[in-house]
C-alpha positions as CSV (number, residue, x, y, z in Angstrom):
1,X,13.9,41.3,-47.6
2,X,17.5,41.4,-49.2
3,X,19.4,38.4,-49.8
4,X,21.8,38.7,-47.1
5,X,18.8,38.2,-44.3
6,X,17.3,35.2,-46.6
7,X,20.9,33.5,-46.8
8,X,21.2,34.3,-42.7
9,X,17.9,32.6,-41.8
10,X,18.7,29.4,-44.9
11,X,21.9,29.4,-42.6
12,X,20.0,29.7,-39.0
13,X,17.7,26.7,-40.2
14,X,20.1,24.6,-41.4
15,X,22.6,24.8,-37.9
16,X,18.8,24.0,-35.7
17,X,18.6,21.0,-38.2
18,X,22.1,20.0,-37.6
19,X,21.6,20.7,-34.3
20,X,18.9,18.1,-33.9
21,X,20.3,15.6,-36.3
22,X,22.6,15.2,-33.9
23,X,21.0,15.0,-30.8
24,X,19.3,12.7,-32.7
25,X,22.0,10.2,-33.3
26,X,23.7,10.5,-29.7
27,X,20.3,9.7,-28.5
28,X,20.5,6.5,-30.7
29,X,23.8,5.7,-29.6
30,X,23.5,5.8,-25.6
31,X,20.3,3.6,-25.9
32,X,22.3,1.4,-28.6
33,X,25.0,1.0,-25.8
34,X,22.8,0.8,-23.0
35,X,20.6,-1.7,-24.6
36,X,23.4,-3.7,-25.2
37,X,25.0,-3.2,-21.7
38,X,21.5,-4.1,-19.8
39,X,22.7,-7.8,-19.3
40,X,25.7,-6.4,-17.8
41,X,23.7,-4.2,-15.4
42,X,23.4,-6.5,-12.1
43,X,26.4,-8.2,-11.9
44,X,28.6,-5.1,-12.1
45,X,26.2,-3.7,-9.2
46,X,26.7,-6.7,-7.4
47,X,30.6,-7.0,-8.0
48,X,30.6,-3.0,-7.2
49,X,28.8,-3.8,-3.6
50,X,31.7,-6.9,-2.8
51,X,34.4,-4.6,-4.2
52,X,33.0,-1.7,-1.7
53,X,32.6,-4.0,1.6
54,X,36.1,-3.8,2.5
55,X,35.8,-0.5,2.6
56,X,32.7,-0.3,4.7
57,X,33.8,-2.6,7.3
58,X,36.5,-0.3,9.4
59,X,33.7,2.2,9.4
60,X,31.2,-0.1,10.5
61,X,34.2,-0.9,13.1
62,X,34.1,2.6,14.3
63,X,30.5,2.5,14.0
64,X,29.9,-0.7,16.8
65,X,33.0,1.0,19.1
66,X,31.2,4.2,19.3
67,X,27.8,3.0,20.0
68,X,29.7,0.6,22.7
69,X,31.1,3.8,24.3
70,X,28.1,6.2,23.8
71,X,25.2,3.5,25.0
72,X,26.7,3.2,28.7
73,X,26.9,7.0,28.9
74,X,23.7,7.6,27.9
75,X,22.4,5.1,30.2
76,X,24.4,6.8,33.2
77,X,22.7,10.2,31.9
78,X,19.2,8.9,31.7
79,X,19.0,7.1,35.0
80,X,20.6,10.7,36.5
81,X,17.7,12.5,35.2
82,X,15.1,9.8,36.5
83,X,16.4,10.1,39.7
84,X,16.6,14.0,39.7
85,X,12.9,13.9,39.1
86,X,12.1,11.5,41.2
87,X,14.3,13.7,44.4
88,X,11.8,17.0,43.3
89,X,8.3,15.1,42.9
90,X,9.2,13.0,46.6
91,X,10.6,16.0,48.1
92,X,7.4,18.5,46.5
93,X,5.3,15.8,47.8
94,X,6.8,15.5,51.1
95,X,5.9,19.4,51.3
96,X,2.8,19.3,50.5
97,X,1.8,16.4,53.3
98,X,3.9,17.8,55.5
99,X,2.1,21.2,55.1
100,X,-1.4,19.2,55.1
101,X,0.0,18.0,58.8
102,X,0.9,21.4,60.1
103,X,-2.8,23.0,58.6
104,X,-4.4,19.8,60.2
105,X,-2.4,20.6,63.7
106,X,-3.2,24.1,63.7
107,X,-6.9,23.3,62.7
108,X,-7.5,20.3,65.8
109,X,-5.6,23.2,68.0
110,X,-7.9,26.2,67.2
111,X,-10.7,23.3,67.8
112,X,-9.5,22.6,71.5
């Protein structure tokens, strides 16, 4: 090895240590700060949610007038379909008696 590649890994060493020393000391200051802010934590949540209700209330607005205007309409569409279905089953069933009656004419006539 020549001394340029000892003094290049020396120099490689040193930056990774730097590199961690100050990771290191960030690391100590967030959880200095956040140690000391903990206290804080809840009643800036709770002043954040009153500070943000104004704000939710028009879309909660628009919220309650939609649901007023879609409920009735789905209503109208649901009771439509029930009574669709209900037209095809009577009207399958009123085939199916009505070609029971005609087999059970044609079978009394062939008896005569």
């Amino acid at each position: 090895m020549n001394a340029e590649s000892t003094m290049n890994a020396e120099s490689t060493a040193r930056s990774r240590a730097e590199v961690a020393d100050e990771v290191s000391k960030w690391t100590v200051g967030l959880g200095i700060i956040t140690f000391a802010l903990f206290p804080l934590a809840l009643p800036i949540l709770i002043l954040t949610a009153i500070a943000v209700l104004p704000l939710l209330l028009p879309a909660l607005a628009v919220g309650l007038l939609i649901g007023v205007v879609a409920v009735p309409i789905l209503a109208v569409r649901s009771l439509r379909r029930r009574a669709i279905r209900a037209r095809r089953s009577k009207g399958k069933r009123a085939l199916d008696q009505g070609f029971a009656i005609r087999e059970a004419r044609s079978v009394d006539s062939q008896a005569c």
